[in-house]
C-alpha positions as CSV (number, residue, x, y, z in Angstrom):
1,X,0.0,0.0,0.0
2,X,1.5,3.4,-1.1
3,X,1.8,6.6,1.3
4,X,-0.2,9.5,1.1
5,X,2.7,11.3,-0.2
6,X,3.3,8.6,-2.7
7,X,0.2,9.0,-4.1
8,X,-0.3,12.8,-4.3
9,X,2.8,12.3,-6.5
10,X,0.7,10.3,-8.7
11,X,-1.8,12.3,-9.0
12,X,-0.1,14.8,-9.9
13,X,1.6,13.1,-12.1
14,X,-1.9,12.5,-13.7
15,X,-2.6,15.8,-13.8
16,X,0.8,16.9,-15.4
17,X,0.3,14.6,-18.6
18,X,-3.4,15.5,-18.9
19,X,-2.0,19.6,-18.7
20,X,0.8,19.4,-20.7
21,X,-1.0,17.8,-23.8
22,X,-1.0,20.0,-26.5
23,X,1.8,22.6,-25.2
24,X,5.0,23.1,-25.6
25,X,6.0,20.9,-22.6
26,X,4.1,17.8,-24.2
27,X,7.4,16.9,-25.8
28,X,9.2,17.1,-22.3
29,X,6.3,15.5,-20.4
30,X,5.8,13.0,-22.9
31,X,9.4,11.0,-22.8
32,X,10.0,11.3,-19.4
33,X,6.4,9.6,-18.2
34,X,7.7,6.9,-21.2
35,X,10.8,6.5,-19.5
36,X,9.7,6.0,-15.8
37,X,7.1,4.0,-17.0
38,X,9.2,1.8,-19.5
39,X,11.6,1.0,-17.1
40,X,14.5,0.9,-19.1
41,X,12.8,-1.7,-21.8
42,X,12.0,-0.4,-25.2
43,X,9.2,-2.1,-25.9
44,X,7.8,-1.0,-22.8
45,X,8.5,2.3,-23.6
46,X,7.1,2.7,-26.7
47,X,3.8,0.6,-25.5
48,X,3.7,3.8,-23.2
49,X,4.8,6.7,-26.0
50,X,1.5,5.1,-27.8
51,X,-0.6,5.7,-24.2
52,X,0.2,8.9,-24.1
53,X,-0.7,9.9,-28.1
54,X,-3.8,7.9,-27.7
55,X,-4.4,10.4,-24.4
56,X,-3.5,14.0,-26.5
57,X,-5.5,12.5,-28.9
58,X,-8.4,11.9,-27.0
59,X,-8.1,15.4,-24.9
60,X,-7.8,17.2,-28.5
61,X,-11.1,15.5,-30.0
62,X,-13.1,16.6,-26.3
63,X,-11.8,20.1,-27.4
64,X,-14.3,22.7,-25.3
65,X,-16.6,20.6,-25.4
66,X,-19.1,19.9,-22.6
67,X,-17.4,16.6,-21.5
68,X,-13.8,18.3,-22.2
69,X,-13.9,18.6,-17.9
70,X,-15.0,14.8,-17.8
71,X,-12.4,13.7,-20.6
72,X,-9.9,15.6,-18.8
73,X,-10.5,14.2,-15.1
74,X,-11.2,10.7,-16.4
75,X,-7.7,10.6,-18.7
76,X,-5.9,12.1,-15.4
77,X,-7.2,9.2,-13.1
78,X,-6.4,6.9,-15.4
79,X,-2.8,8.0,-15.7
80,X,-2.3,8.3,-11.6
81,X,-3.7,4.8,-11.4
82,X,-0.9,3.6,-13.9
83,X,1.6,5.8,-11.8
84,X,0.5,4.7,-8.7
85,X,0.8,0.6,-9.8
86,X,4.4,1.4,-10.8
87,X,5.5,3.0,-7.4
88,X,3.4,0.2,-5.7
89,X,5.6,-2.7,-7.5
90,X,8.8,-1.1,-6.7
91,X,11.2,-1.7,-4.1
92,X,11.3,0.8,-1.8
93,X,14.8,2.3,-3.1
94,X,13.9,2.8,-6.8
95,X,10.0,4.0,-5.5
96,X,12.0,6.7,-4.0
97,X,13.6,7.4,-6.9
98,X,11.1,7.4,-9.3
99,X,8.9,9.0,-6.8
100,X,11.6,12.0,-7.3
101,X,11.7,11.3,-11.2
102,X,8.1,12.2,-11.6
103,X,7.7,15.2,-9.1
104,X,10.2,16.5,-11.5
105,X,8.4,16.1,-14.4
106,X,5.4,17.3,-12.1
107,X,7.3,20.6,-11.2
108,X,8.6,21.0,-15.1
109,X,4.8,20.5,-16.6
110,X,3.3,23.5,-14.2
111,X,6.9,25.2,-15.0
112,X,5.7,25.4,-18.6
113,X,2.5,25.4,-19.1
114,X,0.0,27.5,-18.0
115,X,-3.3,25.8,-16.6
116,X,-6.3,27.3,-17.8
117,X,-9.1,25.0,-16.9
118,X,-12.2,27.2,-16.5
119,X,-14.8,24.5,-15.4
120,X,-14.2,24.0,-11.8
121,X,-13.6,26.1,-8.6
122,X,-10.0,24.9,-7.0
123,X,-8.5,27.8,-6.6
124,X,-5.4,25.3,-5.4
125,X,-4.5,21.9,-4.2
126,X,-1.0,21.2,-1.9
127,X,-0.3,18.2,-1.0
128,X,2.6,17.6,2.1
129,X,4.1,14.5,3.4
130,X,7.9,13.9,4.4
131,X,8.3,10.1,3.7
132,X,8.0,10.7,0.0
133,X,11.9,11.4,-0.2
134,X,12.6,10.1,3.2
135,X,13.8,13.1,4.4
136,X,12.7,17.0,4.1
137,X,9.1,18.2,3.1
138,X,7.3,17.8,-0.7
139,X,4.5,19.9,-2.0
140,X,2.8,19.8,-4.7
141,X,0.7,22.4,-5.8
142,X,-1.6,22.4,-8.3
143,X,-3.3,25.2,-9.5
144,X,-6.4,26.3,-11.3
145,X,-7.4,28.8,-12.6
């Protein structure tokens, strides 16, 4: 079972890939979310490159639609559940690691793309727990605007 911590870096994980599609920092986002969840095996990566052009693909046909908000939210949850199975299977070492791996990708996704998601009323989200890295203090923030 993961730590809170553990998996508020999951979700926003989730979050990141679902806010970066489309941008400039898809490109970015795109090969590091392969990466961490290829784990170093091609085939696996590229099984995930697919995942996540099936996902911009999917956000760009919702458009502003009505359901963009429910494309967006269901496409997010989907991609923390992924996230969340990886750091789950992991020893706790490498979790740690990856865990770090993705809140940068986290942190470079908000870094670079603006978040302009008009349909709901978080004005922000922070997530704190020290055991993600074992020592020190992570937030995530997520904001909407």
């Amino acid at each position: 079972m993961l730590v809170e911590g553990l998996i508020a870096v999951a979700g926003a994980g989730g979050g990141a890939i679902v806010q970066a599609a489309g941008t400039d920092a898809w490109a970015g986002i795109r090969s590091g979310v392969a990466r961490i969840l290829g784990r170093g095996e091609a085939g696996r990566e590229q099984a995930e490159l697919e995942r996540l052009d099936q996902t911009r693909a999917e956000l760009e046909s919702a458009g502003d639609s009505p359901e963009a908000e429910r494309v967006q939210t269901v496409l997010a949850t989907r991609w923390q559940t992924r996230l969340e199975m990886l750091l789950e299977q992991l020893p706790e070492e490498e979790r740690q690691q990856v865990a770090a791996e993705l809140q940068a990708l986290v942190e470079q996704a908000h870094s670079q793309t603006p978040v302009q998601n008009t349909h709901n009323n978080f004005s922000n989200a922070t997530f704190t727990d020290s055991q993600v890295l074992g020592s020190g203090t992570q937030n995530n923030t997520i904001n909407r605007r």
